[in-house]
N, C-alpha and C positions, 0 to 999 in steps of 0.2 A: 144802943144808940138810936137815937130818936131820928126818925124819916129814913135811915137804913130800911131797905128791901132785904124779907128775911129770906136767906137761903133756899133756893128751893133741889132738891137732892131725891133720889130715890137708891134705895141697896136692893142689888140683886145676889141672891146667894144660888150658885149651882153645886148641887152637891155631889158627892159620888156616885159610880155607878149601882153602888150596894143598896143606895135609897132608893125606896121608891114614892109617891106622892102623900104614903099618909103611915109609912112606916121607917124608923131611921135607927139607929147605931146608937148609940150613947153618945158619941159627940156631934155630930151632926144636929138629933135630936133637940140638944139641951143646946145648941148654937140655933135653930130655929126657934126655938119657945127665948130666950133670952133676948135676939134680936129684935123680934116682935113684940114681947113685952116691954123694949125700950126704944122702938122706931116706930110703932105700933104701922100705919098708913106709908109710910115711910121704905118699908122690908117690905121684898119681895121672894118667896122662896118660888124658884122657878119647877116648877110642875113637869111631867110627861117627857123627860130628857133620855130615859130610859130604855133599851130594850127589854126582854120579857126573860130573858137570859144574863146573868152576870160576867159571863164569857163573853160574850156580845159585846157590853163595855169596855171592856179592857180589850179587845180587838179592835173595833171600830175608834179607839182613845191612841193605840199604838200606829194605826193606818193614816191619821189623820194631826198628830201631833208636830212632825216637822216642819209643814208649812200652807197658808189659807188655802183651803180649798177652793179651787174654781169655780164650780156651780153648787153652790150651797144651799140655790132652791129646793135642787134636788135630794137634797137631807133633810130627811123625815123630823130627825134627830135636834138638827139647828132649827129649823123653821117652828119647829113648837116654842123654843125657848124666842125666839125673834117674832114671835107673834106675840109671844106674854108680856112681853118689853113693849111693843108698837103699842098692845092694844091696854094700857097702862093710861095711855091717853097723855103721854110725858109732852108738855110745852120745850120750845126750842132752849130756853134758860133753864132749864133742868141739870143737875148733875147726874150722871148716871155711876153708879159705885158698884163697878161688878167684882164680887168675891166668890172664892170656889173653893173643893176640896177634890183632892183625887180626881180620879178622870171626870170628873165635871169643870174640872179649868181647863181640858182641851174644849168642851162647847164651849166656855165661857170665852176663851182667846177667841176662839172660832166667829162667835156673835159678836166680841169686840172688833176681829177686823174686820167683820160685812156694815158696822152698825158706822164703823169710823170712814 
């Protein structure tokens, strides 16, 4: 459509707790290189969500799943992922399309309701 304003959209993928920034799973993996090689600028795989422990995840996933946390400055955890998104440099007409897997949809909820 001619003089339509295109879409302007960003994906955020957070991934499980099993990932970590430059190592992933079979599906994870091949959901990051597929997303990127067809969002290219567009996909954003969220970085540093991680503790150093995979217990850790799944603990701090199970503490914090029923409902927003109160002070979410205070999480190490969110504020990396809410920093990757802010500093994205996303304009106010942005879509922002956050996807997750496994205990990375508890940050992802979690950044969703500080972000909404």
């Amino acid at each position: 459509m001619e003089g339509k304003i295109k879409d302007k959209y960003k994906v955020c993928f957070f991934a499980g707790g099993e990932t970590r920034d430059n190592r992933f799973n079979i599906f994870t993996g091949s959901y990051i290189r597929l997303m990127t090689k067809i969002m290219e600028e567009d996909f954003e795989f969220i970085k540093g969500i991680y503790f150093r422990y995979p217990i850790m995840n799944v603990i701090w996933a199970l503490n914090n799943a029923q409902r927003p946390i109160a002070n979410l400055e205070n999480e190490e955890v969110f504020m990396t992922a809410f920093r990757q998104i802010i500093d994205a440099g996303l304009s106010p007409e942005t879509q922002l399309i956050i996807t997750s897997s496994s205990s990375g949809s508890i940050v992802a909820a979690q950044t969703a309701c500080y972000l909404a």
